[in-house]
C-alpha positions as CSV (number, residue, x, y, z in Angstrom):
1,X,6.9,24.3,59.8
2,X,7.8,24.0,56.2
3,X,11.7,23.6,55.6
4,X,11.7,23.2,52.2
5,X,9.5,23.5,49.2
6,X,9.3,20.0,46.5
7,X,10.3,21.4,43.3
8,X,9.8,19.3,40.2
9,X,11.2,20.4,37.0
10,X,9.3,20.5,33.7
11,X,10.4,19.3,30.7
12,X,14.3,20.2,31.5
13,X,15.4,17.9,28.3
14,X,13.9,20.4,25.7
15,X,16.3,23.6,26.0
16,X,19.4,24.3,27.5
17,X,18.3,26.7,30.5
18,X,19.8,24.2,32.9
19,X,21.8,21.4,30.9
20,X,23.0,20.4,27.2
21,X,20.1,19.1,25.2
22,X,20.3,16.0,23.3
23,X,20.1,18.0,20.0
24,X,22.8,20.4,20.9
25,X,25.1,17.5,21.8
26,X,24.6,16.0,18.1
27,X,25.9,19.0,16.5
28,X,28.8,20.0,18.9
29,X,27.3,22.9,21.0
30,X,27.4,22.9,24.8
31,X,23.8,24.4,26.8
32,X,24.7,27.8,28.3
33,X,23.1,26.9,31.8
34,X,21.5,30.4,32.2
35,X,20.0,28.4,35.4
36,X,21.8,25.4,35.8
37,X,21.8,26.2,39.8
38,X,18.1,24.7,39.7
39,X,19.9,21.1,39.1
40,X,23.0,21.6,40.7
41,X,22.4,23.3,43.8
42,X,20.0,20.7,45.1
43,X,22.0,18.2,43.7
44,X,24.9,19.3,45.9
45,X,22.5,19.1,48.8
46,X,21.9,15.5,48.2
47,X,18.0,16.5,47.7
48,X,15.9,14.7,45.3
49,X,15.3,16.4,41.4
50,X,12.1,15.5,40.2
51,X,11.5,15.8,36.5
52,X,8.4,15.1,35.0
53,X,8.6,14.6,30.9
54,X,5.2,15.3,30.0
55,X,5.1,13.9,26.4
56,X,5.0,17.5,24.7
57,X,8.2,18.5,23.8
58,X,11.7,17.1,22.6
59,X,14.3,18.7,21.5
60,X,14.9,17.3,18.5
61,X,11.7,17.6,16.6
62,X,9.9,21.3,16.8
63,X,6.8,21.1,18.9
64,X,4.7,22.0,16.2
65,X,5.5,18.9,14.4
66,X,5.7,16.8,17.4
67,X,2.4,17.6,18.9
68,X,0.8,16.0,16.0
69,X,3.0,13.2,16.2
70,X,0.8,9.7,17.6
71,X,1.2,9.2,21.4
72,X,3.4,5.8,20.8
73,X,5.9,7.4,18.5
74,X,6.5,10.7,21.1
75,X,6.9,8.4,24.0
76,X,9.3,6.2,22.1
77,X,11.3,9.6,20.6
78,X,11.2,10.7,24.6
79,X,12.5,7.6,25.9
80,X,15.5,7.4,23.8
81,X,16.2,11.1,23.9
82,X,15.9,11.0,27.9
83,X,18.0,8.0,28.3
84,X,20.7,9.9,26.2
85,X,20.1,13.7,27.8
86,X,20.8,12.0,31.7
87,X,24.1,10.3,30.2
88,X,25.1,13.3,28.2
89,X,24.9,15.7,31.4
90,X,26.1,12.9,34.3
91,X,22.5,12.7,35.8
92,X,21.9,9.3,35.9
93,X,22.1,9.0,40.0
94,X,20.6,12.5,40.5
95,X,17.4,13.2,38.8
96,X,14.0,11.0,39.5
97,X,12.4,11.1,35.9
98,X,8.9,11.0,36.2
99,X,6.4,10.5,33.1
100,X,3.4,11.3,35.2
101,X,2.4,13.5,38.0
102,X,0.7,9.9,39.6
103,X,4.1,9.2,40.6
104,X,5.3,12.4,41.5
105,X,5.2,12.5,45.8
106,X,5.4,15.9,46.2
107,X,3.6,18.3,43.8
108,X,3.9,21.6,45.9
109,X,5.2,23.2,43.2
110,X,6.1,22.7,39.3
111,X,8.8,24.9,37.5
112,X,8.2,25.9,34.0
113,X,10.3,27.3,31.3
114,X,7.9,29.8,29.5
115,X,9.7,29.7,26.9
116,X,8.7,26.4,25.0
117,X,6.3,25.0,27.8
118,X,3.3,28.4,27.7
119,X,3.0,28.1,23.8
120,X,2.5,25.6,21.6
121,X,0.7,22.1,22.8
122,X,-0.3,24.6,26.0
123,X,-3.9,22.9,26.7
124,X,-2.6,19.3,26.4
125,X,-0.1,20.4,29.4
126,X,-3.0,22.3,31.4
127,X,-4.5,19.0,33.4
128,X,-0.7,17.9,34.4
129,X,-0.3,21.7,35.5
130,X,-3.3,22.0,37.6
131,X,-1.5,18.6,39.6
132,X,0.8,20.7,41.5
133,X,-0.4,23.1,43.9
134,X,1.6,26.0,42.4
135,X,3.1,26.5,39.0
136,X,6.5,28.8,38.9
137,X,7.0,30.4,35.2
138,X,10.1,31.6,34.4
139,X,10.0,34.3,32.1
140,X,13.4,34.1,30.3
141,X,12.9,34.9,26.6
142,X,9.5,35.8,27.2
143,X,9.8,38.6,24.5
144,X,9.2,35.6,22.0
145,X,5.4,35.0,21.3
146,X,4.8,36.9,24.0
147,X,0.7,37.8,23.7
148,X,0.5,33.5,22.9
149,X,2.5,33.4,26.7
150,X,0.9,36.3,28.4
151,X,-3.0,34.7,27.1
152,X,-1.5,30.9,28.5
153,X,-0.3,32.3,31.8
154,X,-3.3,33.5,32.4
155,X,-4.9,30.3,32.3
156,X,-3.4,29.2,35.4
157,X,-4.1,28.9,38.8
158,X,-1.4,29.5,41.6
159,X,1.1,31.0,39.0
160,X,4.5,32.6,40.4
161,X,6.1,34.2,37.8
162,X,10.1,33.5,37.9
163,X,11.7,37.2,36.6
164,X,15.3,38.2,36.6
165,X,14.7,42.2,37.7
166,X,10.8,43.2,38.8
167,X,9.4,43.7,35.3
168,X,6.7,45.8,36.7
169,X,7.3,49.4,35.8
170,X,9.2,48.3,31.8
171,X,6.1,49.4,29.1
172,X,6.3,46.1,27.1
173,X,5.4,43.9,30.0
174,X,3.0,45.8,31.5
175,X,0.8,45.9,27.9
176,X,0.9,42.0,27.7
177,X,0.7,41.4,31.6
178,X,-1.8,44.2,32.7
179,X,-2.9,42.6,36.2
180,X,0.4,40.1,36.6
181,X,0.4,37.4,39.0
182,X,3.1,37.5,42.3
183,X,6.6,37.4,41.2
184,X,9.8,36.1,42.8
185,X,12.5,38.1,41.5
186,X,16.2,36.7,41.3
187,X,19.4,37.5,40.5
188,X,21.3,35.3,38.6
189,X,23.5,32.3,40.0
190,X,26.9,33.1,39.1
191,X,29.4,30.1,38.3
192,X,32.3,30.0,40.9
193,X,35.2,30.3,38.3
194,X,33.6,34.1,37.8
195,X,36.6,35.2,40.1
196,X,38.4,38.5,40.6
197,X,42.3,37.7,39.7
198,X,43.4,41.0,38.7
199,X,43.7,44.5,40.9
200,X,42.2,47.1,39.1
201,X,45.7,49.3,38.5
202,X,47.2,46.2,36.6
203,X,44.0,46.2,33.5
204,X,43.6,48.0,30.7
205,X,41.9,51.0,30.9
206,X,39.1,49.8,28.2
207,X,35.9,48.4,28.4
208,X,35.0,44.9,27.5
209,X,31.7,44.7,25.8
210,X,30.2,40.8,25.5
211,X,27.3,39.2,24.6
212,X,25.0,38.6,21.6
213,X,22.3,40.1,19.2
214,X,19.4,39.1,17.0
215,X,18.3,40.2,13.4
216,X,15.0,39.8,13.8
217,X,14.4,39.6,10.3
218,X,15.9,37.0,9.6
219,X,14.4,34.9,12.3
220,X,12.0,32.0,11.4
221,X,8.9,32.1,11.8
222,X,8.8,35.6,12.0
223,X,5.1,35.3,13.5
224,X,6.9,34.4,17.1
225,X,8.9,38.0,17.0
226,X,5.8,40.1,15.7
227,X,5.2,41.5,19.2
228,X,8.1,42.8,20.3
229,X,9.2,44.1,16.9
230,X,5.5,46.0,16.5
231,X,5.9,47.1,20.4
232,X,9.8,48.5,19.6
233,X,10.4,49.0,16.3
234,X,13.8,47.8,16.3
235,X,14.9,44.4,14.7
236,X,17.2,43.5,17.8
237,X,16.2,42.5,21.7
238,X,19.9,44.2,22.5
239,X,20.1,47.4,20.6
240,X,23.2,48.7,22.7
241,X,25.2,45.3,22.0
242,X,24.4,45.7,18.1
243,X,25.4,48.9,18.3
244,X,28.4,48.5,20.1
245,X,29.4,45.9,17.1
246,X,28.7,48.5,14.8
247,X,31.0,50.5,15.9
248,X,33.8,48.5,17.4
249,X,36.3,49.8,14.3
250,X,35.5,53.6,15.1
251,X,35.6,53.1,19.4
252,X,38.6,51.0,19.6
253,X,40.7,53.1,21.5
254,X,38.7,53.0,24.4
255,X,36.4,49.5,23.8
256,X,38.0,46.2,23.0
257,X,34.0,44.8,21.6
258,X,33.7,40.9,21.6
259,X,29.8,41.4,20.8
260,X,28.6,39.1,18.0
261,X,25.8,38.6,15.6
262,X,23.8,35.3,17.3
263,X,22.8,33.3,14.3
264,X,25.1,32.6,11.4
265,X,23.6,33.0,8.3
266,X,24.9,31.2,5.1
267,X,28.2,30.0,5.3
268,X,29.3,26.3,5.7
269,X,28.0,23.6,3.9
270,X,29.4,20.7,6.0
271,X,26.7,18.1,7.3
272,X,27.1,19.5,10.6
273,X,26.4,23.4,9.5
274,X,22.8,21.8,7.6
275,X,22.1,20.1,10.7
276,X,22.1,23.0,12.4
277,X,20.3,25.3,10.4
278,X,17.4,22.5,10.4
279,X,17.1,22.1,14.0
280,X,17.9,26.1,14.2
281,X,21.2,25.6,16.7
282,X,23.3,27.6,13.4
283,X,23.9,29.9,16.3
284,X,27.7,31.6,17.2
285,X,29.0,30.4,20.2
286,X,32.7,31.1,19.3
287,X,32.7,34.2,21.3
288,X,32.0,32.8,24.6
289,X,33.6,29.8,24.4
290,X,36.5,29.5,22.4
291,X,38.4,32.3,24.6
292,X,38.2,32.5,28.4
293,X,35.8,35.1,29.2
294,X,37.3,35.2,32.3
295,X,40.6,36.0,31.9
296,X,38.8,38.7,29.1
297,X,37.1,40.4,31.9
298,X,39.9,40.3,34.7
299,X,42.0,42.4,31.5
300,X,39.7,45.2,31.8
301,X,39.0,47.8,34.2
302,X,35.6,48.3,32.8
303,X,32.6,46.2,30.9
304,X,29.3,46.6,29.6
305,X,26.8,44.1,28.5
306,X,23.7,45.1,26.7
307,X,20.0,45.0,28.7
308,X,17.1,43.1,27.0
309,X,14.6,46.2,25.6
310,X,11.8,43.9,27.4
311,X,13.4,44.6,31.0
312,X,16.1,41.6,32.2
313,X,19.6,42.6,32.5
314,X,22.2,40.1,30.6
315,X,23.5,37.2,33.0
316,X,27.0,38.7,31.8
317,X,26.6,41.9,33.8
318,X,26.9,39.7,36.7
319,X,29.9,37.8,35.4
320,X,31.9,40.7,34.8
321,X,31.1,42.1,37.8
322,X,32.0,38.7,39.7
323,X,35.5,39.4,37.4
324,X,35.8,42.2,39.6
325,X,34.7,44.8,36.8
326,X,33.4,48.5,36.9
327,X,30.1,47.8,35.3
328,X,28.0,50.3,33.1
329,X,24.1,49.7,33.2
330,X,21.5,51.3,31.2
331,X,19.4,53.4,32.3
332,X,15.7,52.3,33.1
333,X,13.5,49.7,35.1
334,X,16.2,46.6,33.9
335,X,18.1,46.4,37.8
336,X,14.6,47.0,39.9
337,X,14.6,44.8,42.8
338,X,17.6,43.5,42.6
339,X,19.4,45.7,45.3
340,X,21.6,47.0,42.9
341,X,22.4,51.0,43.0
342,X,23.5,53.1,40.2
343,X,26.3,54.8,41.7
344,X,27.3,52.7,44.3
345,X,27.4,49.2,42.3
346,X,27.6,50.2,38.9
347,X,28.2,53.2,36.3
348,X,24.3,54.8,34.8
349,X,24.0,55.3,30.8
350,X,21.6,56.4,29.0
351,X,22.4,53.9,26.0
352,X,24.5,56.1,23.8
353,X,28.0,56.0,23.1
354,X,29.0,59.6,24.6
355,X,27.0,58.2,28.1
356,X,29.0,55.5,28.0
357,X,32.6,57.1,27.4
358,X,31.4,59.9,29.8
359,X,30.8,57.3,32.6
360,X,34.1,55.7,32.1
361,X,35.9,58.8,31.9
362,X,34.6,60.7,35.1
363,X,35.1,57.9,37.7
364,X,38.5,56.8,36.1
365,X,39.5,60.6,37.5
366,X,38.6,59.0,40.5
367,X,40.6,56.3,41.1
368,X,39.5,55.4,44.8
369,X,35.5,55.6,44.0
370,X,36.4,53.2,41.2
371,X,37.7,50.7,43.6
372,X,35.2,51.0,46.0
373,X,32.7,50.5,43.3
374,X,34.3,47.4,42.3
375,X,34.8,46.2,45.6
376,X,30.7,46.8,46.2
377,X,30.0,44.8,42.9
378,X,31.8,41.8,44.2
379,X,30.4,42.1,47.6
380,X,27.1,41.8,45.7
381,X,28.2,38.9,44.3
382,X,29.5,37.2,47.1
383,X,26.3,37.6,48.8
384,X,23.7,37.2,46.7
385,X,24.5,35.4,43.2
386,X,26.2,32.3,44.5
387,X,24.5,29.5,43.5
388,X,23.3,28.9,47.6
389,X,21.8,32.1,48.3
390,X,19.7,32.3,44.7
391,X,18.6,28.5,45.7
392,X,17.8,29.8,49.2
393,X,16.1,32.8,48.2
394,X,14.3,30.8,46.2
395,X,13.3,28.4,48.4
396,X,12.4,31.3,51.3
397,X,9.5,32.9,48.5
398,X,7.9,29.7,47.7
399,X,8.0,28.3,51.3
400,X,6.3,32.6,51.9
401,X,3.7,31.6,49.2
402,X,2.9,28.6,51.1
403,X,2.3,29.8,53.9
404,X,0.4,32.6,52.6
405,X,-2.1,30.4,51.1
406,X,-2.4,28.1,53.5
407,X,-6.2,27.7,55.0
């Protein structure tokens, strides 16, 4: 009887999916944790975090440089930058860092950002790889270099793919991932301090629209966004939060936007602006963290957060809803298998402004559907995005795939 699967984290140190990285500490700018419950929730449990640091990547040096960087001078950049990323995020007592899979006890299975791990220095990481028994890759951001991902995945043997709504039926990934392998889909932990303080009555009838968007343009190298930007022929992965910012002057009445451009262009000339625009961090965070988001949300009766065109809804979504929000979704494939009913847990649009208003408009004529759909949003919340039950969930499809490929 298996109770739990061993899961040993690759490369954590080299984005901020699940803590601050060394580089963003230098210049001032905190890691969003998108899924920070993979650290913390086992933490909590007082069960070991195995993180192997497989020479590849840092976060200070891009890995095209630092691949061709001699063996002696990565491990000694990695050593230093380790020591500091395990102070810098208070994981000194917690995490068992690892700098081989020799010493690794338990290799059932290996989680992978996709995101800098499938691209790049991908063949040098292949023998480590094919040391654990299974290989989970999360997809986040996988609408950057995405054939270079899709070709890499492919590679691998006992690959789960980690996806935030079941990507199977959205166009884009279906062209790069024709015959995918399994998929765990999972809804996003949710931070506890995501609360509802505010009955519905008591907010502001407007909408609160968060979150950021890209010029793709003006993104470097511009060879890593060529797929998406042939596949869509837009220059943005959140056309309905861009457009939203667009248009904030005009829709005021009824939207109160805190959308932002993500990258700020130009501007300061301080030491700490260059610095950022060489490691590319010159990115605005001023909208989600110098106000309290949540106090933003609980103001508003309503809130929308733009979808990703490739198929994940926005980790916001779920925040506002926790906020006790009426939530508008777009239309499309970007809530699949996540439970979630258009309807019953959130307001359907079809991604234009006169959807949206429409939405808001006909269920605020209805003041007691409005509360139950709330009410049914937090509910959702409650029981499935704490960080437990997305650890548990988890944990209940790898410990399935075990036992499914067990002799």
């Amino acid at each position: 009887m298996v109770d739990a699967v061993g899961l040993t984290l690759l490369n954590p140190h080299a984005d901020d999916f699940v803590s601050t990285p060394l580089s963003f500490w230098l210049v001032g700018r905190r890691g969003l944790g998108k899924y920070r419950f993979l650290l913390e929730e086992p933490i909590r449990r007082g069960q070991p975090v195995p993180v192997f640091v497989d020479g590849t990547l840092s976060s200070l040096i891009d890995q095209s440089v630092f691949a061709k960087l001699p063996a002696w001078i990565r491990r000694f950049v990695l050593r230093i930058e380790i020591y500091f990323w395990l102070r810098i995020n208070g994981l000194n007592a917690d995490v068992e860092v690892h700098w081989s899979p020799d010493t690794i006890s338990d290799r059932s299975a290996l989680y992978v950002f996709s995101y800098k791990n499938c691209v790049g220095a991908f063949d040098r990481r292949m023998p480590a790889l094919a040391a654990f028994n299974r290989v989970v890759v999360n997809l986040s951001h996988y609408f950057i270099r995405t054939g270079e991902k899709a070709a890499n995945i492919a590679k691998l043997r006992n690959v789960i793919l980690h996806v935030d709504s079941d990507h199977t039926r959205n166009e884009y990934f279906r062209t790069f991932f024709p015959n995918p392998p399994p998929s765990i889909v999972l809804p996003f932990a949710v931070s506890s301090r995501f609360v509802a303080k505010r009955p519905l009555p008591e907010r502001s009838p407007k909408c609160a629209a968060t979150g950021s968007f890209h010029n793709l343009t003006e993104e470097l190298p511009r060879a890593y966004y060529r797929d998406f930007m042939s596949f869509f022929k837009t220059d943005t992965y959140h056309p309905i939060r861009k457009m939203l910012y667009q248009r904030r002057a005009e829709l005021a009445d009824w939207l109160e936007c805190r959308t932002s451009p993500y990258r700020e262009m130009g501007g300061k000339d301080t030491f700490g602006a260059k610095l950022q625009r060489l490691l590319r961090l010159d990115i605005i965070q001023a909208d989600y963290f110098s106000f309290d988001i949540v106090d933003f949300y609980n103001q508003h009766r309503f809130a929308i957060v733009g979808e990703e065109l490739s198929g994940a809804p926005a980790v916001g979504f779920f925040e506002a809803m926790a906020c006790g929000c009426v939530m508008l979704g777009a239309r499309g494939t970007y809530y699949d298998g996540l439970g979630l009913q258009p309807g019953v847990h959130y307001l359907e649009h079809d991604g234009s402004v006169d959807s949206i208003r429409a939405a808001m408009t006909g269920i605020a004529a209805k003041p007691d559907e409005m509360e139950a759909m709330a009410k049914a949003g937090r509910f959702y919340i409650d029981t499935h995005c704490t960080p437990q039950a997305v650890w548990d969930k988890l944990q209940a499809n790898l410990i399935g795939s075990a036992r499914r490929s067990s002799p």
